[in-house]
C-alpha positions in Angstrom: 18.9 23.0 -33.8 20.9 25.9 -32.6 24.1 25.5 -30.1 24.3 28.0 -27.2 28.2 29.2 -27.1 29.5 28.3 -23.3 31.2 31.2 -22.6 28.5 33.6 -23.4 25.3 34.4 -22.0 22.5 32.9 -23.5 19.5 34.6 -26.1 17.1 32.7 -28.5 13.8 34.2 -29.1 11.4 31.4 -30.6 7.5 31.8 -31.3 5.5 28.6 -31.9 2.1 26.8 -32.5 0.2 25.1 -29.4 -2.8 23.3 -29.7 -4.3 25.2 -26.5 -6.5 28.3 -26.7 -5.9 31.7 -25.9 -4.4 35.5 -27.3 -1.2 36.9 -27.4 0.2 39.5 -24.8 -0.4 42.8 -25.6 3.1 44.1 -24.2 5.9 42.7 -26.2 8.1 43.6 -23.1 10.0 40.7 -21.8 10.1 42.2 -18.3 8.8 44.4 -15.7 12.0 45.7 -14.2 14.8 48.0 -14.8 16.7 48.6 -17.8 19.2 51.4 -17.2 22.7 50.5 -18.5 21.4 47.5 -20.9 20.5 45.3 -17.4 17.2 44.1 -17.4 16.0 42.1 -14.2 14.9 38.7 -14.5 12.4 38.5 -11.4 10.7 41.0 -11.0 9.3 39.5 -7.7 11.5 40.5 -4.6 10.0 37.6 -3.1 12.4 35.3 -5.0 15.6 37.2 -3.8 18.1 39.5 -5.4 16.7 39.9 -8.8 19.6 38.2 -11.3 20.5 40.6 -14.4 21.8 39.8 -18.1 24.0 42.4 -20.1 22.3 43.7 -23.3 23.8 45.7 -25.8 22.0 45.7 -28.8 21.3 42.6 -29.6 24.7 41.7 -28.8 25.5 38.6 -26.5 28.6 40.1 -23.8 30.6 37.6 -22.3 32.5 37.9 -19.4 35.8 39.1 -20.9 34.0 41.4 -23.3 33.3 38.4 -26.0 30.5 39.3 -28.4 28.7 37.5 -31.0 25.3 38.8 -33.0 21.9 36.7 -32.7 19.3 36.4 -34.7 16.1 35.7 -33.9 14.9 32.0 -34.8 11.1 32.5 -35.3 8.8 29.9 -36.0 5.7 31.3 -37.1 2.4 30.2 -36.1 -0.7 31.1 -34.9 -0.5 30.9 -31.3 2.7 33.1 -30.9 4.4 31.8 -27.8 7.8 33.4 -27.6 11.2 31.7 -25.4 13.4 33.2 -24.4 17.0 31.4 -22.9 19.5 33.2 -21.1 22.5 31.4 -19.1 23.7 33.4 -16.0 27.6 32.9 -14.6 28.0 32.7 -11.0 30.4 31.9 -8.7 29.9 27.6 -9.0 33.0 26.3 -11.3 30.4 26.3 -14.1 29.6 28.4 -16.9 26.9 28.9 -17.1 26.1 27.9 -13.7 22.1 28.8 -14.1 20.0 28.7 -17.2 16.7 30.6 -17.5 13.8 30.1 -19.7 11.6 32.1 -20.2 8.2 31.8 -22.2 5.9 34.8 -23.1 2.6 34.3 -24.9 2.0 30.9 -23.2 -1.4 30.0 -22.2 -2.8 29.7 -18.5 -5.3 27.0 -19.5 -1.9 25.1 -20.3 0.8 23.3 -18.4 4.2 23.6 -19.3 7.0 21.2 -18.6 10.6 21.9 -19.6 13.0 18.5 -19.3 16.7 19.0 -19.4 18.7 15.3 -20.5 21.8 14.4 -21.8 21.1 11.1 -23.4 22.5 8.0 -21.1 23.8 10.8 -18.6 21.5 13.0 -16.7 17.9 13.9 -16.5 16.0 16.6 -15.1 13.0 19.1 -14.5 13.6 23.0 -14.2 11.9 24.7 -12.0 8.9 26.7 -12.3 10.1 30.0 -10.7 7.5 32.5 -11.4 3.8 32.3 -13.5 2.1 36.1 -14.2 -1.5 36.4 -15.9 -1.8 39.2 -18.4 -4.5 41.3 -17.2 -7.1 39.7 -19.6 -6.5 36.5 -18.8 -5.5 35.4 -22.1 -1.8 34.9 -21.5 1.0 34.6 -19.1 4.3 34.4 -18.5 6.6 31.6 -17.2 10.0 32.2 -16.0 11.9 28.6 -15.3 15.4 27.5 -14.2 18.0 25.0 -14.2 21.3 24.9 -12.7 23.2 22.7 -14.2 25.6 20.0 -12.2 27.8 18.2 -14.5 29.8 19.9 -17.6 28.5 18.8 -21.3 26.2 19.4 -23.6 22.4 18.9 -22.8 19.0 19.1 -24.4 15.9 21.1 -23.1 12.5 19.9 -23.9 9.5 22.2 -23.6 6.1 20.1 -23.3 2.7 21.7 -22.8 -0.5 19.8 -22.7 -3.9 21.6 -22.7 -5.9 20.7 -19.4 -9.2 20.5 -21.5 -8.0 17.2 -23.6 -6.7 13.9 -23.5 -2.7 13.3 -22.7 -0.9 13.4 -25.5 2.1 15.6 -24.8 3.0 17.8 -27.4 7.0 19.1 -27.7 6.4 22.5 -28.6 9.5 23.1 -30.2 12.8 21.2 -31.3 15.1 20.5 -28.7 17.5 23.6 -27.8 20.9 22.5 -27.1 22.8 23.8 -24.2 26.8 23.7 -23.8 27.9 23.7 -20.0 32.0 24.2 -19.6 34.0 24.2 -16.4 35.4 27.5 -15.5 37.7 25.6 -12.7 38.9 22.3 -14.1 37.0 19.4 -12.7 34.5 21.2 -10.3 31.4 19.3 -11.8 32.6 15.6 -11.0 34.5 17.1 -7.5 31.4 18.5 -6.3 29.5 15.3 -7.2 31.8 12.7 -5.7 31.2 14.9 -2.4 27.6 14.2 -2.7 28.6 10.6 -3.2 31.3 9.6 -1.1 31.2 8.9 2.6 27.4 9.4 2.7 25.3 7.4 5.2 22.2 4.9 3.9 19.3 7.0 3.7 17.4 4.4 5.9 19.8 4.8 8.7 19.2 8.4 8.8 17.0 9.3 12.4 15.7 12.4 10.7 11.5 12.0 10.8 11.5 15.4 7.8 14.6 13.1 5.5 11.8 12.5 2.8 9.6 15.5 3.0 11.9 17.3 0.7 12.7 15.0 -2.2 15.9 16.7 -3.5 18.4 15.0 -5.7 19.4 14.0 -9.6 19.2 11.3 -11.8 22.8 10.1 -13.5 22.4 7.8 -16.1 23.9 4.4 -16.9 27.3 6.0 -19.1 28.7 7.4 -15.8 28.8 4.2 -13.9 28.1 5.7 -10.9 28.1 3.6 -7.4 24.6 2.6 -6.3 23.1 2.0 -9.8 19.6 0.3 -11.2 19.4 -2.3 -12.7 19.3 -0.3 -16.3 22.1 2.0 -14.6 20.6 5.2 -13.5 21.4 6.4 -10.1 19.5 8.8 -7.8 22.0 11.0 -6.3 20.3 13.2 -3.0 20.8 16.5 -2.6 23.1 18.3 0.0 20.2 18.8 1.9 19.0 15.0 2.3 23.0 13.9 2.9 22.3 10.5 2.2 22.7 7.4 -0.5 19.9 5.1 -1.4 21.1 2.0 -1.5 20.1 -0.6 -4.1 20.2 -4.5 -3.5 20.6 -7.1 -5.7 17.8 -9.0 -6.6 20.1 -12.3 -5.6 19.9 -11.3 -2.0 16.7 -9.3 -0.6 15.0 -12.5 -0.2 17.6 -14.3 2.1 17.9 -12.4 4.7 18.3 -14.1 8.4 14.7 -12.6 9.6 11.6 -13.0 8.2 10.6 -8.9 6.3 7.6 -7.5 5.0 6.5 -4.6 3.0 3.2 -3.5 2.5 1.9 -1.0 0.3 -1.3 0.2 0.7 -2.2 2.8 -2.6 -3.7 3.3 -6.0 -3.1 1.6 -9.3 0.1 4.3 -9.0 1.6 2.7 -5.9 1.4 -0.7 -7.6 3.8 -0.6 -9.6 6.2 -0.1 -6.5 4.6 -3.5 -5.7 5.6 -5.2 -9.2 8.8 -3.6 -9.0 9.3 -5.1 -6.0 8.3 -8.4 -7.1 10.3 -8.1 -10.5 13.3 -7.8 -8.1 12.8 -10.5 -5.7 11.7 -13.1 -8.3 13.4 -15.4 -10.9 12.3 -15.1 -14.5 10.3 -18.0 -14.6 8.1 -17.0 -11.4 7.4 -13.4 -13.2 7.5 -14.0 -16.8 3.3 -14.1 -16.8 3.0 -11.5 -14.4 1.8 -8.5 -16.9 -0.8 -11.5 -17.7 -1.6 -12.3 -14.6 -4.6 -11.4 -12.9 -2.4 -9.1 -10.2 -1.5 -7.6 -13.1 -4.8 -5.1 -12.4 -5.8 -6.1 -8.8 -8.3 -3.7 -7.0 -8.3 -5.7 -4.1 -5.2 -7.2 -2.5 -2.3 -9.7 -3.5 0.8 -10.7 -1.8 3.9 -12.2 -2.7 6.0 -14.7 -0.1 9.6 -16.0 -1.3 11.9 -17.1 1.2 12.2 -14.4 4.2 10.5 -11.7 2.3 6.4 -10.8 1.8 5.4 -8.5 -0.4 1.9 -7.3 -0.1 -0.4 -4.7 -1.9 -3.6 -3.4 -1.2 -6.0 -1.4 -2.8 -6.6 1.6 -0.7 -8.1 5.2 -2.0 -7.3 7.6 0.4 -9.2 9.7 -1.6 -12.5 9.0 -1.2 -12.1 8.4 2.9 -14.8 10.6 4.7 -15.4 12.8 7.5 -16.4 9.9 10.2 -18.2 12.8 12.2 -20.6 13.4 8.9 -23.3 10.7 8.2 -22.8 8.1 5.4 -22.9 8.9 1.7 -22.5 7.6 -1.7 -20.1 9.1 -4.1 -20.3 8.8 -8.3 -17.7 9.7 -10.3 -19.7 10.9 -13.4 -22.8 8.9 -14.1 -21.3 5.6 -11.8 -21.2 4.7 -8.3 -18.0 4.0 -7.1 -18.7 4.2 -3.7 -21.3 2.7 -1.8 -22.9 3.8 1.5 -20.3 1.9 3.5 -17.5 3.7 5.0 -14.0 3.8 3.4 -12.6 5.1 6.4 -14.3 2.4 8.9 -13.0 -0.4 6.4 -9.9 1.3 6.5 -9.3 1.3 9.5 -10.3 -2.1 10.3 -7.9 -2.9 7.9 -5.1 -1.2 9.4 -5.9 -3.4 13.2 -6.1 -6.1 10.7 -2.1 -5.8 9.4 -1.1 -5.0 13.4 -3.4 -7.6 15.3 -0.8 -10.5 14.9 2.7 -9.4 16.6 4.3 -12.4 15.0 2.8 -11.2 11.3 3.7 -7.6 12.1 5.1 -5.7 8.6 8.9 -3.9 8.5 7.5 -1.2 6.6 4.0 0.4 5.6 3.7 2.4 2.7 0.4 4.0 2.8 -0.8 6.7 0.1 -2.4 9.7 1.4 -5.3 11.7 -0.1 -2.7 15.2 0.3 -1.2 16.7 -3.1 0.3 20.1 -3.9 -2.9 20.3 -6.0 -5.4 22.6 -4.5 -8.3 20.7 -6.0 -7.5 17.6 -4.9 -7.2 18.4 -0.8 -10.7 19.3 -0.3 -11.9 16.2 1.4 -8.6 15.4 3.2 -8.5 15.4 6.5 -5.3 15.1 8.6 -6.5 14.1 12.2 -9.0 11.5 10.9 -7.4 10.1 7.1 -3.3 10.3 8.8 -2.5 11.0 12.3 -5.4 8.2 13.7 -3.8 5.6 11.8 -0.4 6.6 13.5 -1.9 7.0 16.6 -3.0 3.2 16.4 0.3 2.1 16.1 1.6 -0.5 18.5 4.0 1.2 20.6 6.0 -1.8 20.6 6.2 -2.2 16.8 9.8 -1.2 15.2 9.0 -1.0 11.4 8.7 1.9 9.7 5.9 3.8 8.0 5.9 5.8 5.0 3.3 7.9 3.8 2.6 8.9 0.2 1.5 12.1 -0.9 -0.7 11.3 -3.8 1.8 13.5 -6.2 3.9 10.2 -7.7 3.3 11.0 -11.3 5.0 12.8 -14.1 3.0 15.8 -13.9 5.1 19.4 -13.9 5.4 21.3 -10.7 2.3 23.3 -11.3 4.5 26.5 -9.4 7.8 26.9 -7.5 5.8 28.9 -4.3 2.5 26.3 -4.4 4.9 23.5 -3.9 7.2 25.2 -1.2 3.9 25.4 0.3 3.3 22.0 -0.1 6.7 20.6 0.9 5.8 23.1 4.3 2.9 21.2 4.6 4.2 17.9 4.7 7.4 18.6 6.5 5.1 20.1 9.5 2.5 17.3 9.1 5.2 15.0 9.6 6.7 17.0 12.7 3.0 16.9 14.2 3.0 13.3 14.1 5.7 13.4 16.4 7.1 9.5 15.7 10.3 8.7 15.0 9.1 5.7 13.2 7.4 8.0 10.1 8.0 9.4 7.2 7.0 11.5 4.3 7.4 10.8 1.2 7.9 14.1 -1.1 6.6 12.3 -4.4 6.3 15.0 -6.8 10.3 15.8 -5.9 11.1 11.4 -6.4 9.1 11.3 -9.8 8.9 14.4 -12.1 12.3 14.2 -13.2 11.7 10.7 -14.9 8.5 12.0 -16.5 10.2 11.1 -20.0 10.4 7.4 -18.6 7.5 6.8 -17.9 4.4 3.6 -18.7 3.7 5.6 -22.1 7.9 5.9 -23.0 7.3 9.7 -22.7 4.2 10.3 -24.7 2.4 11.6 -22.0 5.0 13.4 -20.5 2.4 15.7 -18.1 -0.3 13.8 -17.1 0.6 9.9 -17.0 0.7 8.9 -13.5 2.0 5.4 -14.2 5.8 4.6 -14.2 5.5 0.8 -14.0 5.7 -0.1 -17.7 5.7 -3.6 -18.3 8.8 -5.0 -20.6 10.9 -8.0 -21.5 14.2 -6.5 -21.3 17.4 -8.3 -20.5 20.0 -6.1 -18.8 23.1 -7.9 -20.3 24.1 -11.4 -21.6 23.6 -12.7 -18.2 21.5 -15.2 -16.9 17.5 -15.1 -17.1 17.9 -13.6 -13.1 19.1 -10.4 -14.7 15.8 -10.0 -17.0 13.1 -7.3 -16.1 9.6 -7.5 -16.6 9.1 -3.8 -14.9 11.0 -1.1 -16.4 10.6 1.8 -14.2 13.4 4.0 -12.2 10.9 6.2 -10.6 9.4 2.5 -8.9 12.3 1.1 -8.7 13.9 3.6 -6.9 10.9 3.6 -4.3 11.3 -0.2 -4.2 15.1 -0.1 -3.1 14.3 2.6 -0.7 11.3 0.4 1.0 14.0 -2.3 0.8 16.2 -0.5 2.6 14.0 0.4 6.0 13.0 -3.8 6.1 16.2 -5.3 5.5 19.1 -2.5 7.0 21.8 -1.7 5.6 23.2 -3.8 2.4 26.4 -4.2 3.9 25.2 -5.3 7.3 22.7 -8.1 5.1 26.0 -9.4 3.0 27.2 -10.7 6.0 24.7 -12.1 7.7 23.0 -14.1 4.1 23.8 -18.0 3.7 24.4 -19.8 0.5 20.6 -21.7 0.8 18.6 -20.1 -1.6 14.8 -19.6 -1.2 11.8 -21.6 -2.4 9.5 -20.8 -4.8 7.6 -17.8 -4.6 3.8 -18.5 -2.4 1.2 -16.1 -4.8 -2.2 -15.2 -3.3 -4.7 -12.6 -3.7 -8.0 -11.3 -4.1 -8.2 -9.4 -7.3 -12.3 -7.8 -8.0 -12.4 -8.0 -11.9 -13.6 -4.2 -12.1 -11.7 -1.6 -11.0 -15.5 -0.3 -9.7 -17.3 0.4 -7.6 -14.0 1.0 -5.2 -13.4 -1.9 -2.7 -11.7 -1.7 0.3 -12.0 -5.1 2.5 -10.1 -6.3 5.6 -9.7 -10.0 5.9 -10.2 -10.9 2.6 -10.7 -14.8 1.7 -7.5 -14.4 -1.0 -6.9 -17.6 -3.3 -3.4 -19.1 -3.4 -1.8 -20.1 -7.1 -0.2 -23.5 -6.3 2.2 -23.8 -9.0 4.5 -21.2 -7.4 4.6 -18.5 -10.3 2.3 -16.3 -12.2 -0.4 -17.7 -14.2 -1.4 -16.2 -17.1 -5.3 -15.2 -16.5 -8.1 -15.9 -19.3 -11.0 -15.2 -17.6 -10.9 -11.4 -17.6 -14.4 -9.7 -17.7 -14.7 -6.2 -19.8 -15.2 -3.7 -17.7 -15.7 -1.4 -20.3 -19.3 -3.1 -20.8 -20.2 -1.4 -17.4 -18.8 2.0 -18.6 -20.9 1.8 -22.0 -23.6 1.3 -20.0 -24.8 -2.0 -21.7 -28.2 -3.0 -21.5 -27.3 -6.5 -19.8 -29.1 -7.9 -17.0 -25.8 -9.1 -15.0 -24.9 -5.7 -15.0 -28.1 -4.0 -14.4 -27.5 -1.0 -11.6 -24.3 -2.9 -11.2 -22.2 0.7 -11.0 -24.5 3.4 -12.1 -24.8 6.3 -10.3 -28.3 6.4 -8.5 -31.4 9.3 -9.8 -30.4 11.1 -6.7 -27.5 11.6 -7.2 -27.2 12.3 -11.1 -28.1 16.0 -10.6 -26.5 16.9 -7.1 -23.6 19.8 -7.2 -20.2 18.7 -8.3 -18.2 18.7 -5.2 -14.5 18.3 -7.3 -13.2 17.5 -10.5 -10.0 15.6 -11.6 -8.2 14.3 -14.9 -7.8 10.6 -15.4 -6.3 9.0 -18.3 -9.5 8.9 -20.3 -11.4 11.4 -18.8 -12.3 14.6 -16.6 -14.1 13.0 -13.7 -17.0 15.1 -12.0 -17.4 13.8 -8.4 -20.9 14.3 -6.6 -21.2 13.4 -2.9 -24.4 12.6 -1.6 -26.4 10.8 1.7 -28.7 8.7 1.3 -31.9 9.6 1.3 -34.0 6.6 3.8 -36.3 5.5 1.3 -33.6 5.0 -1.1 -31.0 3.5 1.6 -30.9 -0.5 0.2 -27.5 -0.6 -0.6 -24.9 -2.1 2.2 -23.8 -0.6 5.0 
């Protein structure tokens, strides 16, 4: 492991072996841009500003004052021949070096590449993916990332790559490369950051509709101490540009406030665990200790969650597969199954959504709804803004003074795929948002909440790319304390979603301190309605849910396998039960997508009459 001197600027060349496919570059050449004098541009892009320079002198690292110390190149060999390169720039920040750049040659465009900066029990986070060129043949490119540090110390950066072709196992393509950051003014690290912590307004009081739409912040961990902590100690600190402070409430109080509150979430298997973390703050140990057993524990339908003055509801809801309303019915497989029938997502959805608002007295504090729109090209083909967002806002009661935020389908782990693709994005969602023209909404930016806990997440950083799932389940006790303090969710990235929802139902923590009695709530009121198979897709308003009457989690024995319907079993129960009809087997593939086990092929197709028997 090699240690960067502070006061220099930064050079290690490394070449390593990936598992992904592809040739080397042709042109050694590092960059495209000037190198009279020994200064060689960085960006060769004007489009990403005033190009930043390095001094070279002949293989010679020059420090400010003049310092100089030789490098030698640290190769290790293999057969793929990726090459990184790491240069620190000084600047004008208190810090030195105040930017770090990374830069890999050789890598491979059928690969994505992730580069996590930590210093354990401190700080976490991304860089940025600044700039991706394809070699001319297609067989390489080159990725140019940065990081500009916040704190002084010494840090660690990860590089990850995971071939899109395979399963999710998330290689580290390298040892860690260890990175010294000094102050050059004494104390400008911590004095910046207690001005991004001090005096700073609750993030829900904020009357800015655009607050979320550009998720900026970091991630301090629990050896800081800093105000506003988890429950395992990490605090999200916003950027400048959001200007605010998430609070986080106990667990001993979000259930006893004066009003009655409710949060629903209506999402994926992704947005879940926002439920559960909800629910692993607002319940005692006993009440959740069965709840990865449960059978909420995978619900594809809905489940809910009363203790005193707070319900917690989820509800299965893919945004994903809503359609056109102005196009005529259709089916849609996902490979050889049907997880769609001929009904209409979109129609159920909706009559879902005058379901949650046709009771004033029932009405929900907040809304989290998950959206079908992603920074991923592939994945926006079928969305469609007027009729899958604004029609739901439109419905609103006009009366109603909760608050709605709306997912982007981009909470996972997954690395920025590139820095001007998501500025288009965030552009995207920040006007959508605008459009909607409500003060009551909001946009949640969640590829800018989540990808800087990508090492945290359900598979403890295995997967680091691909692994949409932060809500592992654990039996961890924070301290000595009381069974209260145990979690049965460990997840930051839910967590931190959970407080924030918390926030827009119940005000501001301060505010609720004073107003909460010494009464403390019943027991916890548990019902759902929970399909055993995740397929086909189910979306149902006014569901006939079953309530558990022992007021906690039960743990659930009567699980079917669903994997008997994805082997395709020859049982009679399951005969046609989810297979994708003869129809349909051989229609054009109108997207593809990567799961956890699996590239999905998705056909869309109407019904022909003959073959229309299925519900409508």
């Amino acid at each position: 492991m090699t240690l960067l001197p502070v006061h220099l600027l930064l050079l290690i060349l490394f070449s390593v072996t990936l598992g992904c496919r592809g040739g080397g570059y042709k042109n050694d050449s590092n960059y495209d841009g000037d190198e009279a004098d020994g200064r060689r541009r960085l960006f060769s892009l004007s489009k990403f500003g005033d190009p930043k320079t390095t001094n070279v002198k002949e293989n010679l690292l020059v420090g400010d004052s003049g310092e100089t110390t030789n490098v030698k190149e640290n190769l290790l060999v293999g057969d793929s021949g990726e090459r990184m390169v790491v240069r620190g720039v000084n600047g004008t920040s208190g810090l030195s070096p105040n930017e770090i750049i990374f830069e890999i040659n050789n890598a491979r465009p059928d690969c994505w590449y992730t580069i996590t900066i930590q210093s354990a029990h401190k700080y976490t986070k991304t860089a940025t993916l600044m700039l991706k060129e394809v070699s001319d043949d297609k067989s390489t490119s080159l990725l140019v990332f940065s990081w500009a540090p916040i704190i002084p110390g010494q840090f660690q950066a990860s590089v990850h790559v995971t071939d899109q072709s395979k399963d999710h196992e998330t290689p580290m393509i390298m040892p860690p490369v260890s990175i010294e950051i000094h102050e050059s003014t004494p104390e400008i690290g911590w004095i910046n950051l207690q001005h991004r912590i001090e005096n700073k307004p609750p993030c829900q009081s904020v009357d800015n509709v655009a607050q979320y739409s550009y998720w900026g912040g970091d991630w301090f961990g629990p050896e800081l101490g800093l105000p506003e902590g988890n429950r395992q100690g990490w605090t999200y600190v916003p950027s400048q540009q959001m200007n605010c402070k998430i609070e986080t409430f106990p667990p001993e109080v979000i259930t006893r406030s004066p009003q009655m509150k409710s949060i629903f979430i209506l999402g994926r298997s992704v947005e879940r665990g926002i439920f559960f973390s909800l629910l692993d703050l607002a319940l005692s140990w006993e009440e959740k200790a069965e709840m990865v057993h449960s059978i909420v524990a995978k619900c594809w339908g809905r489940a809910e969650a009363t203790k005193g003055n707070l319900k917690i509801m989820y509800q299965d809801f893919r945004s994903s597969s809503f359609e056109d309303p102005t196009l005529p019915g259709h089916i849609e497989c996902h490979n050889d199954r049907l997880v769609k029938d001929s009904s209409s997502f979109v129609h159920n959805a909706t009559l879902l959504w005058k379901e949650l608002f046709e009771d004033e007295s029932r009405w929900p504090s907040v809304v989290y709804m998950s959206t079908a729109y992603s920074s991923n090209k592939r994945q926006q083909q079928h969305f469609l803004f007027d009729h899958h967002v604004r029609s739901f806002v439109q419905s609103l009661p006009k009366t109603w003074q909760g608050t709605l935020i709306l997912g982007d389908g981009e909470l996972t782990g997954r690395s920025i795929s590139h820095y001007e693709m998501y500025q288009e994005y965030l552009r995207d969602i920040n006007r959508y948002v605008l459009e909607l023209n409500d003060s009551r909404v909001r946009w949640l930016d969640g590829m800018g909440i989540s990808s800087d806990m990508k090492l945290w997440n359900q598979d403890a950083g295995k997967k680091v790319m691909r692994s949409q799932h932060f809500h592992r389940f654990c039996d961890s006790r924070v301290d000595s304390g009381a069974d209260e303090l145990r979690m049965k969710v460990c997840s930051n990235t839910t967590e931190l979603i959970a407080q924030l929802l918390l926030g827009h139902a119940l005000g501001e923590k301060q505010e609720l301190m004073n107003q909460i009695g010494d009464a403390q709530p019943a027991s916890m009121k548990l019902c759902h309605k929970c399909p055993a198979c995740l397929l086909p897709f189910q979306l149902t308003p006014y569901p006939n849910m079953t309530c558990e009457a022992s007021g906690k989690f039960e743990r659930h024995f009567g699980t079917i396998d669903c994997s008997f319907v994805r082997k395709r079993l020859e049982m009679t129960w399951f005969e046609n039960f989810d297979l994708c009809p003869a129809y349909c087997t051989d229609a054009p593939v109108a997207r593809s997508f990567q799961t956890e086990s699996d590239v999905v092929d998705v056909r869309r197709c109407e019904v022909p009459p003959e073959q229309d028997t299925l519900t409508s």
